[in-house]
N, C-alpha and C positions, 0 to 999 in steps of 0.2 A: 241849647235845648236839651231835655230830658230826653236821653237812650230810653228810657222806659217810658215817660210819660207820653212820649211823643208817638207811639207806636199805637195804629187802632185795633180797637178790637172786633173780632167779626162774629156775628150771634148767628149761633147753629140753628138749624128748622126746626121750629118748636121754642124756642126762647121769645121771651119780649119781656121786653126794658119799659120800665114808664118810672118817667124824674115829674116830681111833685112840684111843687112851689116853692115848699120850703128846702129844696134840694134835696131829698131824699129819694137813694135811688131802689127801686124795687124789681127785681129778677124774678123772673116766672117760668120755670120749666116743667118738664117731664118728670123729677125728682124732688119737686118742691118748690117753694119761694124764700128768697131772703131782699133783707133789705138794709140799708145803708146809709145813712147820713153822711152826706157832702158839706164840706166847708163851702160858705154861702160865697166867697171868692173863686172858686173853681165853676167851670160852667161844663156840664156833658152834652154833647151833641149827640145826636141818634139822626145818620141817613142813609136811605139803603140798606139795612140792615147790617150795618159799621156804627159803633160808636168811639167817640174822640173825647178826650177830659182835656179843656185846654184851659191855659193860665192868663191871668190879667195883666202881670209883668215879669220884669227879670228875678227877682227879689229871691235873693237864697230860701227865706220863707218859701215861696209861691214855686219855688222847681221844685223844694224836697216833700209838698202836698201834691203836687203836679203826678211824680211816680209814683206816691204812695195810692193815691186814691185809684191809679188806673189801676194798680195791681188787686188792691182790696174787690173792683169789681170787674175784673176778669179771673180774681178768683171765685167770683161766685156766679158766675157764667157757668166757666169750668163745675163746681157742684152741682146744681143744678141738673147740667145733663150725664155727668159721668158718675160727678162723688167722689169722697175723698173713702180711704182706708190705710190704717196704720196698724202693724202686727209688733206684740214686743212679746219679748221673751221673757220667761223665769227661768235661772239660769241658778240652782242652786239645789240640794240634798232634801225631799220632803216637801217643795214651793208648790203651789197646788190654787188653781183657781176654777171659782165656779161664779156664776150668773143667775140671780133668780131676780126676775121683777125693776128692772133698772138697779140692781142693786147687786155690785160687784165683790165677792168675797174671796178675798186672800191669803195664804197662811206664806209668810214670806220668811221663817223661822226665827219669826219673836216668840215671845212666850203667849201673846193671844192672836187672834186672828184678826185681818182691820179689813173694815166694812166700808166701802165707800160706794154712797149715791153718784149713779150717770146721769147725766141729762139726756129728758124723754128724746133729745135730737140725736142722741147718738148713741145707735145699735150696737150691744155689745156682746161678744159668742167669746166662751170659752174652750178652746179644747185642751183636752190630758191624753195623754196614748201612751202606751207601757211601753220603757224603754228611751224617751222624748222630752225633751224639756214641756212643760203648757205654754200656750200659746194663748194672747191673749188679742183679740180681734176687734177693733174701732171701726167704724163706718157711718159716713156721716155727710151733710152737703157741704155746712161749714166748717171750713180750713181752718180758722181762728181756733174753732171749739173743738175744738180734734185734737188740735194741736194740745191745749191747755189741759186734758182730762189727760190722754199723753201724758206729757211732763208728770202732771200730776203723780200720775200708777206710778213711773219714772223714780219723783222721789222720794217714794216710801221707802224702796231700797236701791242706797245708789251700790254702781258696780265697784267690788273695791279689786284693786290692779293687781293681787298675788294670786289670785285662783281665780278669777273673772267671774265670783257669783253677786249676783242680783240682777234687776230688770232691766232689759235693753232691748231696741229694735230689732227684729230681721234683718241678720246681715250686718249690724256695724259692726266696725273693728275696733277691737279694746285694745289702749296699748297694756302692755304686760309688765312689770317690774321683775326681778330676780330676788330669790328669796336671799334669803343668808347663807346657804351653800356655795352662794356664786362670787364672795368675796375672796373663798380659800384659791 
């Protein structure tokens, strides 16, 4: 049996689950709604205010949709009532961002600046403070899409390992290489 799939999940006061027909399951909070298509194989139980995603058989198939589905919608359980938020940093001489209109602009020291559209799901706040790297701030219900706009900012500039400038989360740790001094 699936460690994950096997485990239920319990809806906070104020959530409701409704599975469709076509197995599509729809989340409704405090925070918003999302929704989700289920593989027409899986079946979600709702009682009690628990819900279960359980499997038709053993079938390596049918375990590794078993965890993934329960996880897909206990993560949007979890949004719904909390919400996700991701901070990354600009980590570099001159980096600088600003927010106007769903529409994130960056000077990440190319020679222009890049413009990228957010989606209207996901709130986006810049800050600058003198003395501070900028700070750049995601918030959002959906974990998927968080995550992908994320990465995204991410790989406009990846961190390179001798001075550790470009973009990276709050708090990761970068490993560091030795420059060419550290051979003598």
């Amino acid at each position: 049996m699936s460690r994950i799939g096997k485990k239920p999940i319990d809806l906070p006061q104020g959530v409701s689950v409704d599975v469709a027909a076509d197995n599509v399951v729809t989340v409704k909070g405090p925070k918003g709604e999302l929704t989700q298509a289920v593989n027409p194989d899986m079946s979600v139980v709702i009682e009690d205010g628990v819900l279960t995603v359980d499997r038709p058989t053993e079938q390596k198939r049918h375990k590794s949709l078993h965890g993934l589905y329960r996880s897909l919608i206990s993560n949007m359980v979890v949004g719904v009532t909390e919400g996700y938020k991701k901070q990354l940093e600009l980590v570099g001489v001159g980096y600088k961002a600003s927010v106007s209109n769903n529409i994130l602009e960056l000077n990440l020291g190319y020679s222009h600046n890049i413009y990228l559209a957010v989606p209207a799901e996901v709130k986006t706040t810049a800050e600058m403070a003198k003395g501070k790297n900028p700070i750049v701030t995601l918030e959002s219900t959906d974990k998927e899409l968080i995550g992908q706009v994320a990465a995204k900012i991410r790989s406009l500039r990846k961190i390179e390992p001798y001075k550790g400038k470009g973009v990276r989360f709050v708090g990761e740790d970068i490993r560091r290489k030795a420059g060419k001094t550290a051979a003598k």
